[in-house]
N, C-alpha and C positions, 0 to 999 in steps of 0.2 A: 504493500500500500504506500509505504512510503519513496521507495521506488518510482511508483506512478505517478505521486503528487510531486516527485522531482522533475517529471519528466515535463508533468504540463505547466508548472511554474517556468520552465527552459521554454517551453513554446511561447507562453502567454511574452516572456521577456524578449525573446526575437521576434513575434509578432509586433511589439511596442517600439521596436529599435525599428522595424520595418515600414511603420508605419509614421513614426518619426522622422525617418527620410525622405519622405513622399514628397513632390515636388510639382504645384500647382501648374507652374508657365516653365517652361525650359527654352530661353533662346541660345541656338546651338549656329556654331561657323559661323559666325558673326566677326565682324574685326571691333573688335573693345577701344572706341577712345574714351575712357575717364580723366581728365586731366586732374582732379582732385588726389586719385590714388597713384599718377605716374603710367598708366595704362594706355599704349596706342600700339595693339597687338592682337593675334587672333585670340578670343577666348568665351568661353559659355557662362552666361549667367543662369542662375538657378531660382525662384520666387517662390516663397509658400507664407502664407499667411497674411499678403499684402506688405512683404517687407524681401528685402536679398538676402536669400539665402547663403548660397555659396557665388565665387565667380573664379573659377578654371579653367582650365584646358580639359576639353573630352571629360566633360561630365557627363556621368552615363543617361541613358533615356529612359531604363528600365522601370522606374518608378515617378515618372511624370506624367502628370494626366493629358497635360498638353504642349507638344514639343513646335518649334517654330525653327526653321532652315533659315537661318540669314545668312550662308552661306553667297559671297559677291557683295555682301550689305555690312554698313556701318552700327554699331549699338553705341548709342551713347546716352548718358544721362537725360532725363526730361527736360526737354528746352527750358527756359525763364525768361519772358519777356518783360523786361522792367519799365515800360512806359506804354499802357494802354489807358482807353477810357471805357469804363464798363458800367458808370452806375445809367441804365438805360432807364427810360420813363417814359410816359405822355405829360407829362406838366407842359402848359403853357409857358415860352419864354422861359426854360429853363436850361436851355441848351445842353452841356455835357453834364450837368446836375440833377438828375433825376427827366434827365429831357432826350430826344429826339436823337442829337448827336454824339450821344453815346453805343454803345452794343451790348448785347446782354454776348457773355464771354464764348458759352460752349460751342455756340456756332460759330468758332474763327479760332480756335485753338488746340483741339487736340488734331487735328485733321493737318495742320501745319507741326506739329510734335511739341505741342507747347501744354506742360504740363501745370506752369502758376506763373499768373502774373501778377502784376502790380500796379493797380489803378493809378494813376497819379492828380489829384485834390481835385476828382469830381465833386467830392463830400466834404463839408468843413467840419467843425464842432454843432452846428444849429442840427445838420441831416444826417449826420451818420449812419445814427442810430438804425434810419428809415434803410439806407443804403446797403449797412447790413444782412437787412432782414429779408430785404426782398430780393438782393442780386447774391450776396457775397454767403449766404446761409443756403442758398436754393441752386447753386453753381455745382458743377462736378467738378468742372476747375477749382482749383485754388488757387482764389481770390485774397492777395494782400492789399494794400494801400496804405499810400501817404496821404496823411488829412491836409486840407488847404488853409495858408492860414486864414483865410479869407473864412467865418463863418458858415456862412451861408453853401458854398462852396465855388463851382466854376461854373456859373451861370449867364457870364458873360455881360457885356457893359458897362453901365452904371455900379453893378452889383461888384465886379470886381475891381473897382478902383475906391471904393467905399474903407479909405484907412482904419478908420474907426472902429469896421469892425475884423480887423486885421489883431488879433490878441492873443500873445505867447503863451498866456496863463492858461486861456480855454483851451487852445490847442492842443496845451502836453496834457491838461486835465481826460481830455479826449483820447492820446496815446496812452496815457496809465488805464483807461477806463477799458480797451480794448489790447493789450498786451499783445496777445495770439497773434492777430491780425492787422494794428497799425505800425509799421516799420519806417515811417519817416514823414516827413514833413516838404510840402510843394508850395512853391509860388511861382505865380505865372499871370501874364495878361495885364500886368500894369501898367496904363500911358502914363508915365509922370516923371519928374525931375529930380525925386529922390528917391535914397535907398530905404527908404521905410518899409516898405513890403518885404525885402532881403534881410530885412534887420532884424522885424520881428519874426520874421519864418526862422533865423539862427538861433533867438533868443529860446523859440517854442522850442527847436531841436536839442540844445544846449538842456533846456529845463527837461526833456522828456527823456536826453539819453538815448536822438535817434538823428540817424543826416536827415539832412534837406536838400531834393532836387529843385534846379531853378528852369522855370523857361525863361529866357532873357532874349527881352526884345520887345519893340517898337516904342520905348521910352522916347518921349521928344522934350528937351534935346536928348541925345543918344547919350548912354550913360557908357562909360569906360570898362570895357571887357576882361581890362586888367587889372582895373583896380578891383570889379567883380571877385576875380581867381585869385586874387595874391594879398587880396585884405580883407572881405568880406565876408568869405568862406571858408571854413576849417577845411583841416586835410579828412577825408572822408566823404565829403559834400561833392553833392552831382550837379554837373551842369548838361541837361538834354539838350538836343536839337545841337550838337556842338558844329555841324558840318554846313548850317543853316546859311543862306544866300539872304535874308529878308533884311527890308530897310529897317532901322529903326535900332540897331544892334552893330554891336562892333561883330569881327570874324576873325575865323581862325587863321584865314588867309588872305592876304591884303590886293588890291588891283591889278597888280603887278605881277599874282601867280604864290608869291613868296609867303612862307609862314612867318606869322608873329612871336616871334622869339620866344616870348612869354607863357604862351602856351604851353611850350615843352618844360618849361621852369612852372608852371602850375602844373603840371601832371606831374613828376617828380615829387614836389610838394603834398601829395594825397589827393591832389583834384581828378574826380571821377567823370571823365570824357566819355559821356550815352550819345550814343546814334539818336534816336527818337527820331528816326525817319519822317514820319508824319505823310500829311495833303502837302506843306509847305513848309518843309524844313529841314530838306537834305540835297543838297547839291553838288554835282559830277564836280563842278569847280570848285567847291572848296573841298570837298570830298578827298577825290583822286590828288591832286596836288601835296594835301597835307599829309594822307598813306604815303606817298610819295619820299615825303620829309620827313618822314619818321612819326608823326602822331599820329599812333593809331588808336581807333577807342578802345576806352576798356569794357566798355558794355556793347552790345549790338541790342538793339530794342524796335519795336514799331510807330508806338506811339497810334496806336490802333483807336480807329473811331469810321464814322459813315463815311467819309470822304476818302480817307486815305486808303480802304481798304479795297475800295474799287478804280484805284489810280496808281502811281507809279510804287508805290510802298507793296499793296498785296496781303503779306502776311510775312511771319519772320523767316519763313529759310529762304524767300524772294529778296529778305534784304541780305540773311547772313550769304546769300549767292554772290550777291554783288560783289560784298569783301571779299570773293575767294576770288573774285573775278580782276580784285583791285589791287592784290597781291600779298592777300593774306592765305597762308596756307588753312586746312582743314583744322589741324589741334587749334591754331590761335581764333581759328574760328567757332567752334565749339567751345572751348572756354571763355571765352565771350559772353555766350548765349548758357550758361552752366552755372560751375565755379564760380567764375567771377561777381557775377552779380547776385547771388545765394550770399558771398561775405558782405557785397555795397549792402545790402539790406539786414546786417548780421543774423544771420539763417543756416549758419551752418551743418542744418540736417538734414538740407537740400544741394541739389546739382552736383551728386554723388550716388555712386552705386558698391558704397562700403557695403557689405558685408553686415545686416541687422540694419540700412538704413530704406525709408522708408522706397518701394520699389517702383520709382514712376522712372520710365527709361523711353527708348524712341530709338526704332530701325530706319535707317537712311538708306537712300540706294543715291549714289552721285552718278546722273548722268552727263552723258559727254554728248557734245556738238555743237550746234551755233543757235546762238540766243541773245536774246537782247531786250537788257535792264534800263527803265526809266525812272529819269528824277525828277524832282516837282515843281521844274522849271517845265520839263516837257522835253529834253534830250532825253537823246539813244546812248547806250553805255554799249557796246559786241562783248561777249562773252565765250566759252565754250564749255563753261563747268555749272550744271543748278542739280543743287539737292532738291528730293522730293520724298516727302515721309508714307514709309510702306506702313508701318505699326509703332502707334502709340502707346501706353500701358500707363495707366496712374496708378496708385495703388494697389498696382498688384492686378489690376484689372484691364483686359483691353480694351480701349477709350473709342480707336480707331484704325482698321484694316484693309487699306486699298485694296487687295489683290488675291485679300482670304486667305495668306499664309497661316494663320492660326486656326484654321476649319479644315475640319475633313472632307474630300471629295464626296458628292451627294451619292456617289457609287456606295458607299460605305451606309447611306441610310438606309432603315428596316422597315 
């Protein structure tokens, strides 16, 4: 008897060790860039429980319910787009605050391999809450955001040149009060002569314990681009749309072609150079010139909203294409769109495929031939290289699968 009871206690224990191993998603012959763990090589990740399991070489299939062949295809972490507008609405005159020009997130992000973004101050301290509940609580995506410091939020006009209610105090009260999900602090849309809006968007950040992105631009008179990056802004702080052509803003790149010195002496410093491509604020000319001279961004972003997403921007491997196209190779282009901007937003339990970290990842297939990227001037860029995402996976789950590589042939239904 006791014999027996040895024997099934041995089964019940490899049964548990067997069942322990089981392995929900298996993406197999894949090439691995993680640039977080040093990874840009062939290897198989393993998923169970909505988190990464293992990631090897020739991890077996035998206990995976679902295997995927990226064999020819790239696996890399789940994109991050750090400059979208997502809180969408019908509000009257409320533009990207709960209004018309914004997008509710799922339709334009995992389909591009984009697993969380980052609103940037659709919502101020007055709407958050709202903004919350209805977009960022009911999203598959993950939805962060920076609060605006503008109250009310980015509602455009009157509403956002309104100083008064531009207040450091509500703003971080607002950061503390959502921890999980506000990661920084935005100002943007100011026509005016001072740094008041930059001021108190620092002070909010400073008090909250989180950067602040700036849009800069259309101040009359034009406010100094340098004094911006090299006195206004801590190291850590982002400035979007850095490639912008628009009046009303200094530029990274002067009449002549030539970059502004400073630039390169603000990036060094900690200043965080976002693409935020946008409808109107990425330009081949300043763009290509400045990759050229060396500043390249540290973020690649879209800056996603109704305009830009049906015009030369698209979505984000339409913009990270560009850059490969502009002479960034693959790794600096994925971590870009990764790594990099999981730390600008200190989130370090994203844009990694450690091992226990949570399993939102994206298979690319890079195709080759002739193409051709526009900017929002309305030029032609020639190309030969665009990524185009086969499978997306958020947690563990697939979000998005052009080509049905994670489905069995319908031959195999009963």
């Amino acid at each position: 008897m006791k014999k027996i009871l040895s024997i099934l206690k041995l089964v019940v224990l490899i049964t548990s060790a067997t069942f322990a191993q089981e392995v929900d998603l298996l993406i197999k012959n894949g090439h691995l860039i993680d640039p977080r763990n040093g990874i840009d090589e062939p290897m198989d990740v393993a998923i169970k429980d909505g988190k990464i399991l293992e990631v090897a070489k020739n991890i077996s299939a035998d206990q995976a319910e679902t295997v995927v062949d990226a064999s020819g295809l790239y696996v890399t972490p789940g994109l991050i787009d750090l400059d979208v507008h997502t809180f969408a609405g019908t509000m009257k005159d409320a533009a990207y605050s709960n209004g018309w020009n914004s997008v509710a997130p799922d339709g334009f992000t995992f389909r591009a391999g984009v697993t969380t973004v980052v609103d940037q101050g659709c919502a101020g301290w007055r709407n958050f809450s709202i903004f919350k509940e209805n977009i960022i609580d009911r999203s598959k995506t993950r939805v962060l955001a920076c609060v605006n410091i503008v109250g009310s939020g980015m509602k455009g006009g009157a509403v956002e040149q309104n100083l008064s209610d531009m207040d450091p105090k509500l703003a971080a009260m607002t950061v503390a009060r959502y921890p999980e999900t506000i990661v920084g602090v935005k100002v943007a849309h100011y026509i005016g002569p001072d740094w008041t809006p930059v001021e108190n968007a620092v002070r909010a950040g400073a008090l909250a314990g989180v950067p602040v992105m700036v849009d800069f631009g259309s101040s009359e008179p034009v406010l100094s681009l340098e004094t911006l990056l090299m006195e206004k802004l801590r190291p850590g702080d982002m400035l979007t749309h850095c490639y912008g052509a628009t009046r009303g803003r200094g530029h990274v790149v002067d009449d002549q072609g030539k970059l502004n010195e400073f630039t390169l002496r603000a990036q060094q410093r900690g200043i965080i150079f976002d693409v935020g491509h946008g409808g109107g604020s990425f330009a081949f000319t300043q763009g290509i010139p400045a990759v050229e001279q060396g500043l390249k961004p540290n973020s690649i972003s879209t800056d996603l909203h109704i305009t830009s997403m049906n015009a030369g921007m698209k979505d984000q491997l339409n913009v990270m294409s560009k850059f490969l196209n502009m002479g960034l190779n693959l790794e600096e282009v994925i971590i870009r769109s990764t790594w990099n901007p999981a730390q600008y937003i200190k989130r370090p339990d994203l844009g990694h495929l450690t091992v226990g970290a949570e399993a939102d990842l994206v298979v690319l297939d890079m195709i080759e031939g002739t193409f051709g990227f526009i900017d929002v001037q309305g030029y032609r860029m020639d190309g030969t290289r665009k990524l185009e995402c086969e499978l997306t996976v958020k947690g563990g789950d697939v979000m998005w699968d052009l080509n049905g590589i994670s489905r069995p042939s319908w031959t195999e239904a009963r």
